[in-house]
N, C-alpha and C positions, 0 to 999 in steps of 0.2 A: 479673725478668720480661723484663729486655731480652735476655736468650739468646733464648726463647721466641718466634717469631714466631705459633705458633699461640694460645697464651697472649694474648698482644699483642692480636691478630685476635679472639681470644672474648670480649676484654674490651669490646670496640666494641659488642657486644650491649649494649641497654637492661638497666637492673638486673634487673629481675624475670625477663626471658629467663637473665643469665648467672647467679644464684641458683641458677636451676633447672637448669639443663646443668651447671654446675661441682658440683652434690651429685650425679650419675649419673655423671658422668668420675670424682671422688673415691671415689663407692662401686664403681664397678670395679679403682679401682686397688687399695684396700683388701681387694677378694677374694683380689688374687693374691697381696697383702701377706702377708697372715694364712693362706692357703691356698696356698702356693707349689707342692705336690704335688699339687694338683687341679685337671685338664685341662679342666674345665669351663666354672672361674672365666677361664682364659684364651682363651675362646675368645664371641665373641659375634654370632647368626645375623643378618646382614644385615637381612631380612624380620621380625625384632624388632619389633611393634608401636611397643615403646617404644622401639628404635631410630634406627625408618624415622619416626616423630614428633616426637620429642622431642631426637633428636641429627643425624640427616641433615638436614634443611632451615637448621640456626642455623650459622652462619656460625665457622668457627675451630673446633668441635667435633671435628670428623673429625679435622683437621687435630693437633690433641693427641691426641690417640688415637695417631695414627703418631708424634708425636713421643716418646711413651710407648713406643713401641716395636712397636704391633700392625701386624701385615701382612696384606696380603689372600691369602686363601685360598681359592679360588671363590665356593661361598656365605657366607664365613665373615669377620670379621677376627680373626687370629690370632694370642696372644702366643706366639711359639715361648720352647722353654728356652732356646737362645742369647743371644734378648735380653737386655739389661739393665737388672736391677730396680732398681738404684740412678739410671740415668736415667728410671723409671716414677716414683720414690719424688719426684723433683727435682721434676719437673712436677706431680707430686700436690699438692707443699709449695708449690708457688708457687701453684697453683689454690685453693687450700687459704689461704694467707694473706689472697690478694685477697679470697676470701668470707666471709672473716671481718672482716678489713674493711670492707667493702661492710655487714655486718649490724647492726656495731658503727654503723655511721654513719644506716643508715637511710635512705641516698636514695641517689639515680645517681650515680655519678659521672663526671664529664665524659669523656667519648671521646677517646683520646689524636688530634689534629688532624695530626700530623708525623711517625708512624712508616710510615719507607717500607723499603720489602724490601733488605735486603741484595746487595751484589751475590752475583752467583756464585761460588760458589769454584771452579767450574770454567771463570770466565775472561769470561760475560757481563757487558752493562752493568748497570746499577740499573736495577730494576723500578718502574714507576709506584709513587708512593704510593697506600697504600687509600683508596677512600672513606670518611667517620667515619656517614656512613649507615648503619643497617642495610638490607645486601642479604643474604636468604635464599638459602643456596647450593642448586641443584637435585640429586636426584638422580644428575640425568649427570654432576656433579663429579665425584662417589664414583665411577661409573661409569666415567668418564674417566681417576682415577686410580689405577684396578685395571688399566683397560686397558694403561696406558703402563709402570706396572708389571710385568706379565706378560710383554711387549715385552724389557723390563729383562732380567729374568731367563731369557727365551729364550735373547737374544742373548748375554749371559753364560755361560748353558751351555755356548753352540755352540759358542762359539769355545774350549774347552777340548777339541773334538778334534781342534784343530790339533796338541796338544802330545802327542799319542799317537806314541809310539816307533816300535813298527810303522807307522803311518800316514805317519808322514814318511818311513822306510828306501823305503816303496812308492813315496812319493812322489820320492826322491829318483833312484830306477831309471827313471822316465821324464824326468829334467830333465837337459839334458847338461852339467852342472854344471862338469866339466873345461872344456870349451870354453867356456862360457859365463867361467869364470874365466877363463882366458888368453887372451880376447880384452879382457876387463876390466884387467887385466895391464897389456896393450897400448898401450892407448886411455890407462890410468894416466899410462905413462911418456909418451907425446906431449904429454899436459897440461901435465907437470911440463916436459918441454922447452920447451913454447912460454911456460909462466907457472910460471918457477922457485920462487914464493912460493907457488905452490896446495898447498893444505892436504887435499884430497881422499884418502879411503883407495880400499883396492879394493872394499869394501864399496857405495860410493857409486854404481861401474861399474857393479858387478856389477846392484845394483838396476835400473838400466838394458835392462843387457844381459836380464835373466831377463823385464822391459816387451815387448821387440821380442819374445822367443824364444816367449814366452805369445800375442803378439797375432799374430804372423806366421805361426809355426809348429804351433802346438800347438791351439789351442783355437778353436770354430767357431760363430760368433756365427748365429741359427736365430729364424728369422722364421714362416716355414713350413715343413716338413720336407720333401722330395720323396715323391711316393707308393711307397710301398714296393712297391707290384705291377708300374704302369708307368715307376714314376720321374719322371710329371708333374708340373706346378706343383697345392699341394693349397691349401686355404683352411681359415681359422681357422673352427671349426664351432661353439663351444661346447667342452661340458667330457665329459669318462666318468669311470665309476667309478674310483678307484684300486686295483688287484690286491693283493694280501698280500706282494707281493715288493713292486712301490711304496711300501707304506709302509713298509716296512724299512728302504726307504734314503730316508724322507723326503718323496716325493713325497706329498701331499695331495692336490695337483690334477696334474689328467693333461689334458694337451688333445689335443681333436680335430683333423685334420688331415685333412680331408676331400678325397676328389680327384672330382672333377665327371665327369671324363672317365672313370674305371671303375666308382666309386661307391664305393670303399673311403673305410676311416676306416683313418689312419694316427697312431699315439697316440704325444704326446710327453709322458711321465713329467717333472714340474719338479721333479727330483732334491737335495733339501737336502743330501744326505750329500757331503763331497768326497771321502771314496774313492770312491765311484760315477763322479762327475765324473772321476775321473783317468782311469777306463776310456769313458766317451762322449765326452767331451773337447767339449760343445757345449751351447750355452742360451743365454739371456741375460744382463740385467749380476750378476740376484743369482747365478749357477752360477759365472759368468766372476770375480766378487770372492770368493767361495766360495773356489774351487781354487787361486786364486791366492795367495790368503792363506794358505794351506799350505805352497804351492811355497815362499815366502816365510822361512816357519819353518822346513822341513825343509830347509834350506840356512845356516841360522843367521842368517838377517835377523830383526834384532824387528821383529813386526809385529805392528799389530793392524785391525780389522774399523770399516769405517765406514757405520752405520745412518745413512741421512737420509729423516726424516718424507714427504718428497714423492716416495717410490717413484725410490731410486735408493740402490744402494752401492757401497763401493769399498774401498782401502784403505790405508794409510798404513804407511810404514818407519822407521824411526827413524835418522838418520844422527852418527852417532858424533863424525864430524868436525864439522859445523856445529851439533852440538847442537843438533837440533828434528828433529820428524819432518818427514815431508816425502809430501804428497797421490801416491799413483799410482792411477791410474786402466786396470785392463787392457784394460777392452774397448777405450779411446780410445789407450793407446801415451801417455798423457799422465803427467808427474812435475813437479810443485811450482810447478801450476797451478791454486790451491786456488779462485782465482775463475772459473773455467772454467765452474761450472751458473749462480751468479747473472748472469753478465755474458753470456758465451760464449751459453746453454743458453736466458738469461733464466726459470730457476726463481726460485720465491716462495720460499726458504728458510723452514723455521719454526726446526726441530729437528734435529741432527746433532751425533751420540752415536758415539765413540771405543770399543770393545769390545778390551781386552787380557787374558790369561790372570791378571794381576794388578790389572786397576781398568777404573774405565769414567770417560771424562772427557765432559764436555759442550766439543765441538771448533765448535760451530754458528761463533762469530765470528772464527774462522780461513778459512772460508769465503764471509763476506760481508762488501762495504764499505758498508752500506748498514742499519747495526744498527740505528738509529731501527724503521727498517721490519719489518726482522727479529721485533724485541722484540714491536711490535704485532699479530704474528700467533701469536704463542707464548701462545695463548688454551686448548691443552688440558689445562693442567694450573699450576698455582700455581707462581710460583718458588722459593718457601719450601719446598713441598711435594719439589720436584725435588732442590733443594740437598740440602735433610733426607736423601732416598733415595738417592739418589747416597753420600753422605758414609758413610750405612749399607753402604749393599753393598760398598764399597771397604775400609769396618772389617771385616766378616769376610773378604773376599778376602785381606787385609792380614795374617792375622791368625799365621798361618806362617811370614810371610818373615822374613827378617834383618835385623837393625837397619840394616847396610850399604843393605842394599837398599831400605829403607824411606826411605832418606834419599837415594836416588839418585830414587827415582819423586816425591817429593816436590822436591827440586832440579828435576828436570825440569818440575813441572806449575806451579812458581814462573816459569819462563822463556816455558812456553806463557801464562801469564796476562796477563806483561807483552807480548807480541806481538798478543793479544787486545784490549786495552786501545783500542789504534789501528788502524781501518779502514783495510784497505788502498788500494792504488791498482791499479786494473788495468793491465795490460801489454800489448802486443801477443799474446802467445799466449793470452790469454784469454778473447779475443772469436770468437773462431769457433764456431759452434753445433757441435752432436750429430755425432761420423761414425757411429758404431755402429747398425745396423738401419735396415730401410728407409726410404725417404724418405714412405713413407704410415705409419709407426709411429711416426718423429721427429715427423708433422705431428702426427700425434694426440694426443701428447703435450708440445705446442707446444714443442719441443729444438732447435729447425732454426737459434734464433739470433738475437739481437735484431739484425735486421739494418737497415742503411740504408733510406731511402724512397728505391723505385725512380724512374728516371725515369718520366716519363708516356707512356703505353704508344704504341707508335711504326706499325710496318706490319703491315697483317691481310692475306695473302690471302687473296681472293674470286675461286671458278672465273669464268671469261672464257666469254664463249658457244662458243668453239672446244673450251673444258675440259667443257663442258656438254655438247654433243652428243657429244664423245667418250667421256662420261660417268669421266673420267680426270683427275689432279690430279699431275703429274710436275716435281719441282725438284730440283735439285744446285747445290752450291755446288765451286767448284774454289779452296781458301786460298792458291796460288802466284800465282793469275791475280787474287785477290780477285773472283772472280764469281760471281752466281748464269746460270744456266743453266733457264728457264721449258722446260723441254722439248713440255710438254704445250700450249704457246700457243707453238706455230711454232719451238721454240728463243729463245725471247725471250731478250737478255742484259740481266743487270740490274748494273751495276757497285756495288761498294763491299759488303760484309759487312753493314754498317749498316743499309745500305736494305731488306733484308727481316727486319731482326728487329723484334719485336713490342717487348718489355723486356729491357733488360741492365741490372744492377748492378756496379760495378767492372772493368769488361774491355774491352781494348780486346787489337788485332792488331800483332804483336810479329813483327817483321822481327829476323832476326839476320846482318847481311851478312858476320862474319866467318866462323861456322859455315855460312851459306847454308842457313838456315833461317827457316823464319814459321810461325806458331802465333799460336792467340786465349790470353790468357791475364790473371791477376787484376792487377788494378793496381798497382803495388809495393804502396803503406799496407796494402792491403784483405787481412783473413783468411779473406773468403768472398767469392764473387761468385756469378753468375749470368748466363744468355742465354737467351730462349728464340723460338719461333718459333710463329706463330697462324696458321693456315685457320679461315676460317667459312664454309659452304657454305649457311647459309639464305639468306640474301639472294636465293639464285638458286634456291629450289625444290627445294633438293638434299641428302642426308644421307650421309654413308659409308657404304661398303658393307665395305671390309676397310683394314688399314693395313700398306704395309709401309717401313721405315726405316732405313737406313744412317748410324750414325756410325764418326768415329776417336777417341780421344782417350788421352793418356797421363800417366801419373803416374810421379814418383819419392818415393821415401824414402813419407813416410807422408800424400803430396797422395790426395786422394780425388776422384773426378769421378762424380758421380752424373746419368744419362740416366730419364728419364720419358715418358709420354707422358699428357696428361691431357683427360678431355673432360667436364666437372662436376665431381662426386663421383671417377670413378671416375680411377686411377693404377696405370697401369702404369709398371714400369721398366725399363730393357734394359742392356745393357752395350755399351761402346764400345770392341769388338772390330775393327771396323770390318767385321765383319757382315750381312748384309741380312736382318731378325725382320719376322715375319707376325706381327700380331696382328688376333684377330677380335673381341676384347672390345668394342671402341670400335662394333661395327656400331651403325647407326641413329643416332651424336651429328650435331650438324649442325658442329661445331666440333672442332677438335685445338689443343691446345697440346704444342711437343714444349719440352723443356726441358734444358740443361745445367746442374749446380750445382756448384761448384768451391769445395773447402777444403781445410784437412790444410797439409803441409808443414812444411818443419822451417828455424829458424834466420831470419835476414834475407833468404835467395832464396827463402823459401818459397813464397812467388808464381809462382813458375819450374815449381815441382813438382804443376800442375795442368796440362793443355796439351789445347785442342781443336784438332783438324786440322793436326799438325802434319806438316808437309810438307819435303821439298827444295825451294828456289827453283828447281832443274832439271829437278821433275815438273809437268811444263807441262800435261799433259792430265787425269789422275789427278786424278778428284771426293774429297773427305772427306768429304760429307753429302748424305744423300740422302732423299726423302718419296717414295713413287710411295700415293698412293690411288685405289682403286677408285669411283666413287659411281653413286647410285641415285637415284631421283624420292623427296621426303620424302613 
């Protein structure tokens, strides 16, 4: 009975409960014993009176059942012919002894007090011990554990049309794979010049290089689509039907993409299929780890697909040299930065599931150093239950390949286990929140980034009676001069950058007197900062009428500089082109927040490669930011 965790689990039942469940588990196994050719005996309807009674509520029941080998089947569970009977026969025998001595004896027998779950074979910690209570499991369990099964088995499918022939030839006629190598080549030999000892192949580059060529070049991260009549900004409307070509290639849901301004609905198809994707080349993270994960294979990268329970994917490469795979992430440009959602993103990790052409691994503790916590939300489904399934679908995946190879993927999931073992430590590239999608979709999805407690919020403009009757709100700042410029209150000069911002997090103003340069920028340590700037117009009776705004700002390599304008709820964002944008959305707020946020970056200057207003110390006159508002009586 100690193989058995479900066995173990049923026996915790009071005697008279497990008496009677273990004679219903042994008369099914017995059908298919004695009726091995009869489809009937293998198959048993959910909705079963004596089922939904007598076996779904008692605790460990279900759970033999799957250990037996029955699978869920919509309405059904179902012993497929695959399975096997000599593991139904084992479980039978062991159900089967216990009841017969339990009958012989005539009374309960104690609860076993100290049987706790095993760990994972896929690399997590020990599982809580069970309680020796009986607790009735609900329906949702079963429920729960068809769901997450079904999930299993999608994602399993999917990723086997990465390995279609044609599908990669297609795929590999859009990847510029030559150059993509011999720039891999390149960067190789430099390595090996500056660190004679590095062990790196070109595969390693290449992984790299195919990161940038995906995130830079090729594929187009879509929040909103532009209106397809006027080309205006549209907004997320809800959902439409999906067409018979949609679901061809997957799409289920199709979204609206409403434009206000003509009144068109512009529909964005959420495309499953990655050939589809090769030819739109645009979506979000689940299209963008999709296609990537192709590109990946149809260039001879192993790769496989990374499911995570809190609505995010991505994907992982396996690096030959360092033996172990290794996190890439395409939408973010990010590689073997595996605590980047928990730290970075501050995601609640539960579940994070490895999906390869030949197994599926449970990767969840490779991405979190904080397993205590992790474990305690891994409430959908039993750990017994998961090990058991997992161990299954990777037996028939398994079941073709070559002893070589059997012994390669087993090597390999020996070494991921031991790395599993121990939590890791975050690192400097792992703390900076979300770049991918807007800064109103990062918010909603709290990805922007566990970040420091700002300072305590600092200057608010409030219109001046001269601002009042001119009904007018006008400032510039000049980053050569460090001034602000109050235009709209007599040219008032306000010195120092400081003094009119509201809150900044990490930045301060960066003089370069060798370059003859200044620029605001992140604080060396910090991965992310922020600056922003506050009006509030009630105080004085007054609300916006329209907003228009001028920034600069500049990035290198993969820094990000995201510009807002916020007034409540509502966010806009703008780019720091350096610009002057109308916007009319804000009419009627009595208040603006405008705001800088700065992340991204690569190596130890990455700090460098964010830069507000960066200027010549020779451009004496020349503003980089600008507010002009219009207002009106509230």
């Amino acid at each position: 009975m100690a193989g058995s965790q479900g066995v173990s689990t049923l026996c915790e039942n009071t005697n008279e409960v497990f008496l009677d469940v273990a004679k219903l588990l042994i008369t099914y196994a017995d059908n298919i014993i004695r009726n091995p050719d009869e489809d009937k005996y293998r198959s048993i309807r959910i909705e079963n009176r004596t089922f939904s009674t007598k076996l779904l509520p008692i605790r460990g029941a279900v759970e033999c059942l799957f250990e037996m080998g029955f699978e869920e089947a919509e309405t059904h569970l179902v012993f497929p012919k695959s399975a096997s009977v000599e593991q139904l026969k084992q479980i039978r025998e062991t159900i089967a002894a216990e009841r017969d001595q339990r009958l012989r004896a005539r009374q309960p027998t104690p609860s076993p007090q100290t049987n706790s779950a095993p760990a994972s074979a896929q690399g997590g910690p020990v599982a809580p011990s069970q309680p020796s209570t009986h607790v009735p499991i609900q329906a949702q369990s079963l429920e729960n554990s068809m769901s997450f099964l079904r999930t299993l088995q999608a994602n399993f499918q999917h990723v086997m049309l990465y390995e279609n022939p044609e599908l990669q030839i297609k795929a590999r006629t859009c990847i510029p794979h030559q150059q993509l190598s011999s720039t891999a080549k390149e960067k190789l030999q430099q390595a090996i010049q500056e660190d004679p000892e590095c062990n790196l192949r070109e595969d390693d580059l290449l992984t790299l290089e195919l990161l940038r060529w995906f995130k830079q070049e090729f594929f187009t991260w879509v929040d909103c689509l532009p209106c397809s009549r006027c080309g205006g900004q549209t907004q997320s409307s809800g959902a439409l039907a999906p067409s018979a070509d949609d679901l061809r290639w997957g799409a289920q849901r199709v979204e609206n993409h409403f434009c206000p301004a003509c009144q068109l609905s512009t529909r964005f198809p959420r495309y499953n299929n990655p050939e589809k994707l090769l030819e739109t080349r645009r979506g979000r993270c689940g299209e963008w780890a999709n296609c990537f994960t192709l590109c990946c294979r149809a260039i001879g990268l192993e790769a496989r697909y990374i499911w995570d329970s809190t609505d995010h994917v991505w994907t992982e490469v396996y690096s030959i040299s360092q033996h172990r795979w290794l996190h890439c992430d395409s939408c973010e440009n990010a590689c073997d930065k595996p605590l980047l959602y928990e730290i970075g993103w501050g995601k609640k990790l539960s579940y994070v599931l490895a999906f390869s052409k030949d197994q599926v691994i449970d990767v969840t503790w490779r991405y979190s150093c904080k397993h205590r916590e992790v474990l305690s939300r891994r409430t959908q489904v039993q750990e017994p239950w998961l090990l058991h399934t997992l161990n299954g679908l990777n037996a028939v995946k398994q079941q073709s390949l070559s002893p070589d190879r059997k012994k390669e993927l087993i090597d390999r999931l020996l070494v991921e286990l031991v790395e599993f073992i121990s939590p890791k430590t975050p690192k400097p590239g792992d703390l900076g929140g979300r770049n991918s999608g807007s800064l109103a979709w990062r918010l909603a999805r709290g990805e922007v980034g566990a970040r420091p407690p700002p300072q305590a919020p600092g200057f608010v403009f409030v219109p001046t009676e001269r601002e009042k009757s001119g009904r007018i709100f006008h400032l510039r700042y000049n980053a050569t001069k460090d001034r602000y410029c109050r235009v709209s209150n007599g040219d008032e000069d306000i010195p120092g950058w400081e003094k009119g911002v509201w809150k900044k997090e990490s930045v301060f103003r960066k003089v370069e007197n060798d370059w003859q340069m200044v620029y605001i920028a992140r604080t060396e340590s910090s991965a992310s900062g922020s600056v922003s700037w506050k009006l509030d117009c009630a105080p004085v009776g007054m609300k916006i009428k329209t907003v228009s705004v001028r920034a600069c700002s500049q990035t290198f390599h993969s820094g990000r500089v995201c510009w807002s304008l916020r007034s409540g709820q509502n966010i806009t964002e703008f780019s720091g082109d350096g610009e002057m944008l109308s916007v009319a959305s804000l009419s009627g707020s009595t208040e603006l927040v405008v705001e800088a946020e700065l992340s991204g970056g690569e190596g130890e200057s990455s700090w460098q490669h964010t830069q507000l207003f960066r200027r010549s110390l020779k451009e004496l006159e020349e503003s980089s930011f600008e507010i002009l508002i219009d207002l009106e009586n509230a």
